[in-house]
Every structure is written in structure tokens, then in C-alpha cells.
N, CA and C of each residue as an Amber inpcrd file, in Angstrom:
protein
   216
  14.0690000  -2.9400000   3.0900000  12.8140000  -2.7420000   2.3790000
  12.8520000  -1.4650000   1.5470000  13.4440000  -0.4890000   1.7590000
  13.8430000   0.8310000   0.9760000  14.0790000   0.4320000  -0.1940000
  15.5570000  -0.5000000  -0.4510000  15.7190000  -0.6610000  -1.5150000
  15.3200000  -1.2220000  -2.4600000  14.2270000  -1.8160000  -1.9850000
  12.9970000  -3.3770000  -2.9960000  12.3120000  -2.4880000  -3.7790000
  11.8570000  -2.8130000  -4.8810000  10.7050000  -2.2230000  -5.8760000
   9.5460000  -2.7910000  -4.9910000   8.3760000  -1.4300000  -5.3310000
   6.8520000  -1.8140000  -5.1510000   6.6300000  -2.8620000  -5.6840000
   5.8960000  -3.7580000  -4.8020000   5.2460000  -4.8840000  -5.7660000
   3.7960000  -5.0810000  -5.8960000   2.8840000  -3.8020000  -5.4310000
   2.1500000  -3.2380000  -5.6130000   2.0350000  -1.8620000  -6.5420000
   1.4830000  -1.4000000  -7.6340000   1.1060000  -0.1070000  -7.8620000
  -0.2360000  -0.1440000  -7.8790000  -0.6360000   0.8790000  -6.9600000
  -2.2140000   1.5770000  -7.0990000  -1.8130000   2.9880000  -8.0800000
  -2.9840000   2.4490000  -9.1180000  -3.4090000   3.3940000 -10.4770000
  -4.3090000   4.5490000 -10.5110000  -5.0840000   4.8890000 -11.4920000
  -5.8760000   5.6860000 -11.6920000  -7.4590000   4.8170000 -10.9960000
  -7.2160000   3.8060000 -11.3650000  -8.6900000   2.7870000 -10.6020000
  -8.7350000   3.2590000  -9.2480000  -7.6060000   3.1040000  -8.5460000
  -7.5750000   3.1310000  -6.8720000  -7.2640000   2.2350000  -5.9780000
  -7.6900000   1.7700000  -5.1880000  -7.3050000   0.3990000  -4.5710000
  -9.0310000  -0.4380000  -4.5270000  -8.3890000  -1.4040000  -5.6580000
 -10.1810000  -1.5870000  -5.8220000 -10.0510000  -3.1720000  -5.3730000
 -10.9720000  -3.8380000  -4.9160000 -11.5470000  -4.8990000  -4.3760000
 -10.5270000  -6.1320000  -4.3520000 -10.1670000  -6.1860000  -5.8130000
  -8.9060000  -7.5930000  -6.0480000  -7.4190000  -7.1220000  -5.9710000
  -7.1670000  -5.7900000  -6.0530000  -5.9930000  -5.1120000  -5.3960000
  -5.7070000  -5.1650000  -3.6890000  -7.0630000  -4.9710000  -3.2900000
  -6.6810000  -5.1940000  -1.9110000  -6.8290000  -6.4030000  -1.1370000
  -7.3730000  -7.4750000  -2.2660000  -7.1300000  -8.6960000  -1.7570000
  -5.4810000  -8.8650000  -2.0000000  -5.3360000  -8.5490000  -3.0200000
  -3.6450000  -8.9210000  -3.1500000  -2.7220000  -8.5160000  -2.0990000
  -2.9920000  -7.0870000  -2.1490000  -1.6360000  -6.5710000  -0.8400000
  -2.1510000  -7.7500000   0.4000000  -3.5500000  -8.3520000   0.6660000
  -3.6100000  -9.0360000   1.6960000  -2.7510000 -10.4420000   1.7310000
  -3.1060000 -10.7820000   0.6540000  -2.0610000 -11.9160000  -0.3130000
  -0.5380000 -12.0470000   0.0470000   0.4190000 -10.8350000  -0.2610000
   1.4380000 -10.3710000  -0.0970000   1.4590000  -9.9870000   1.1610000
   0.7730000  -9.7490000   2.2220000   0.9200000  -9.7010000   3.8870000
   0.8780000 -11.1100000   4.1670000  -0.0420000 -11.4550000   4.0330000
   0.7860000 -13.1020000   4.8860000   1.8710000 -13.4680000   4.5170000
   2.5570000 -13.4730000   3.2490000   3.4720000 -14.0090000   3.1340000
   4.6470000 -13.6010000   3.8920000   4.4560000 -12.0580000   3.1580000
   5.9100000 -11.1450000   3.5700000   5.9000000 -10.3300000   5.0280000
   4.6760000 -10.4620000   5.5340000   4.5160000  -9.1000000   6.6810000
   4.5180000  -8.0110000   6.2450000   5.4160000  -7.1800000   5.1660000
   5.2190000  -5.9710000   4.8360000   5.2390000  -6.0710000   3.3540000
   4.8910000  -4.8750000   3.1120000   4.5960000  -4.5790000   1.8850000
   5.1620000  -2.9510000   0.8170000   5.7580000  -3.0510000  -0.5300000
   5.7250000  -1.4700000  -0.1450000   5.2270000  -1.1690000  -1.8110000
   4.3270000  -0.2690000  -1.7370000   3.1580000  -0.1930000  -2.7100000
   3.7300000   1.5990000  -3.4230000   2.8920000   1.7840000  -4.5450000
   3.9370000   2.8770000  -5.1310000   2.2720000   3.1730000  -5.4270000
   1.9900000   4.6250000  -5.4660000   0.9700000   5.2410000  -5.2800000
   1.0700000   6.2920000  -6.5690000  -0.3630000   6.3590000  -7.5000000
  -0.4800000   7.4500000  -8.8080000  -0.6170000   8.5350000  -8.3460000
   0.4880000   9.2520000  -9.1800000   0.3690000  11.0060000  -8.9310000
  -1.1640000  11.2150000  -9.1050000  -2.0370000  10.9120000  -9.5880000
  -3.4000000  11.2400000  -9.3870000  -4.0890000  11.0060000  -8.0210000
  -3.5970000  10.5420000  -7.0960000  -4.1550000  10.2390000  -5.9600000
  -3.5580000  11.7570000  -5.0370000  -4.3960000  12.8960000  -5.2970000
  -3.8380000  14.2920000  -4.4860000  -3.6350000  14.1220000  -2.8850000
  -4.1700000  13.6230000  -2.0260000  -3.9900000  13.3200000  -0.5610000
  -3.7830000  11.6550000  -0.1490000  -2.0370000  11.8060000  -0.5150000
  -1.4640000  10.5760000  -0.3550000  -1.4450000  10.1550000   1.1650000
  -1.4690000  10.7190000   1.8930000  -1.2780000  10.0120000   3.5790000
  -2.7690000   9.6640000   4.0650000  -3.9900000  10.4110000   3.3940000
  -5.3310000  10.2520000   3.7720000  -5.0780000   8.8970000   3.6100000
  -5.2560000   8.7970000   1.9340000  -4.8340000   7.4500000   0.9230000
  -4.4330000   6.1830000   2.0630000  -3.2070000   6.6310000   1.9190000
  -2.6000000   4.9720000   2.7090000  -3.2370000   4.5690000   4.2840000
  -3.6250000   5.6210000   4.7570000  -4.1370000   5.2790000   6.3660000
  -5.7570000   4.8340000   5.7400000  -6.6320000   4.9080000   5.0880000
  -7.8470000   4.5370000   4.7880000  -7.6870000   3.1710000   4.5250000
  -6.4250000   2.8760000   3.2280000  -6.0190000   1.8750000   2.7990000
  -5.7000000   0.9730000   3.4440000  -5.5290000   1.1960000   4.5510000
  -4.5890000   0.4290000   5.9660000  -5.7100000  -0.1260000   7.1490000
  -6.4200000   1.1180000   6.8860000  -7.5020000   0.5720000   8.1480000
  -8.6360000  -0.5040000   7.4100000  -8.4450000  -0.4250000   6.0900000
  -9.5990000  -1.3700000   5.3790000  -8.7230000  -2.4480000   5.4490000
  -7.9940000  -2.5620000   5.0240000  -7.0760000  -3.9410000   5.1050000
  -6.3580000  -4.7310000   6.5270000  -6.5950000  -3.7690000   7.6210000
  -6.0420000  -4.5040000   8.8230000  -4.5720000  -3.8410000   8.9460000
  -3.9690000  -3.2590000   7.8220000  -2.8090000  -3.4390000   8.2900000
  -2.1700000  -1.8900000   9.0030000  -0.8190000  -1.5650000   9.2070000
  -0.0030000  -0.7770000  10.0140000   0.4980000   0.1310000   8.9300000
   0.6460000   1.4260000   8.6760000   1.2940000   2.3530000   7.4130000
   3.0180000   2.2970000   8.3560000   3.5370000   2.1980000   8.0490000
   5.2950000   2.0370000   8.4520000   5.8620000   3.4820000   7.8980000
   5.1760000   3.5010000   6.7400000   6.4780000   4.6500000   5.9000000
   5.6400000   5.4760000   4.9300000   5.6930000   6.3340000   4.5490000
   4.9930000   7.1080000   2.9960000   5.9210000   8.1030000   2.8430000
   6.7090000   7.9030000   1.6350000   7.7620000   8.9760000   1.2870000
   7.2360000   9.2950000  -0.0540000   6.6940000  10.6280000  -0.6450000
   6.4620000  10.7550000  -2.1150000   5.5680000   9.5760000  -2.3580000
   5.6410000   9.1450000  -3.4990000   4.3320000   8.3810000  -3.4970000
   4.4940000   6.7930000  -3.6090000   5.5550000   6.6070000  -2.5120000
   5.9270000   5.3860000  -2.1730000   5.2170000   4.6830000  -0.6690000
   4.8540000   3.6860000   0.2220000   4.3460000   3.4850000   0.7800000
   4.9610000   2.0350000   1.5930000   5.1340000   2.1260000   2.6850000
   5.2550000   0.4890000   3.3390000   4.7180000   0.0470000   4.4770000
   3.7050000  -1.1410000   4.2150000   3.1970000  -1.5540000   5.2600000
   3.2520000  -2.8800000   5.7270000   2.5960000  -2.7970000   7.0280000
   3.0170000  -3.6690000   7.9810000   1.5480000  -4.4020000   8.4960000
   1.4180000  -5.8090000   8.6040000   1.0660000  -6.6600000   9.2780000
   1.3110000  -7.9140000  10.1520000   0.9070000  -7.5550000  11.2200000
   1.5810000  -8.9160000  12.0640000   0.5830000  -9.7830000  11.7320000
């Protein structure tokens, strides 16, 4: 999973309503996910654990403003 491109980017919008239906989209299919996060987002780990608990899912990884998560 390291080596896969995001197939998510969250922008300057944020993670807004039909974005986070998608990563939900991309969890059933795949189980994980790994999402690439805008240098405008200043508190990236707040970010993905908020992101995670709204969506159900598990934060696995956050390196720089890369991200991978997990749903069973």
C-alpha cells in the first residue's frame, strides 16, 4: 500500500459530504484506503482521526501529508 498513489485527495474544500461518501465507497471495496492531504490543512493527525471517526474507519498510517486507512 506504500507504494500505490492516493486515490483520494482532500483539497482546500476539506473532506466535504460526497468526498466522504467516496472514501466510504472505496472501503468496501478495498478495506483500505490511502488519501493525500492539502498543505493547507495545518493539524494533519487532528485531520485524519476526526476524518476516521466520522467515517467508521481505523487511521493505519499518516506520514507528511499522506494517510492510510482501514476498515473491516
Amino acid at each position: 500500500m506504500t507504494q500505490e498513489k492516493a486515490t483520494i485527495i482532500i483539497g482546500k474544500s476539506g473532506a466535504t459530504d460526497s468526498l466522504k461518501q467516496e472514501i466510504r465507497n472505496q472501503l468496501k471495496k478495498k478495506k483500505s484506503v490511502k488519501i493525500s492531504l492539502s498543505d493547507d490543512i495545518e493539524d494533519k493527525n487532528a485531520f485524519s482521526l476526526e476524518l476516521c471517526s466520522e467515517i467508521g474507519a481505523e487511521l493505519i498510517d499518516l506520514r507528511g501529508k499522506k494517510l492510510i486507512i482501514y476498515k473491516e
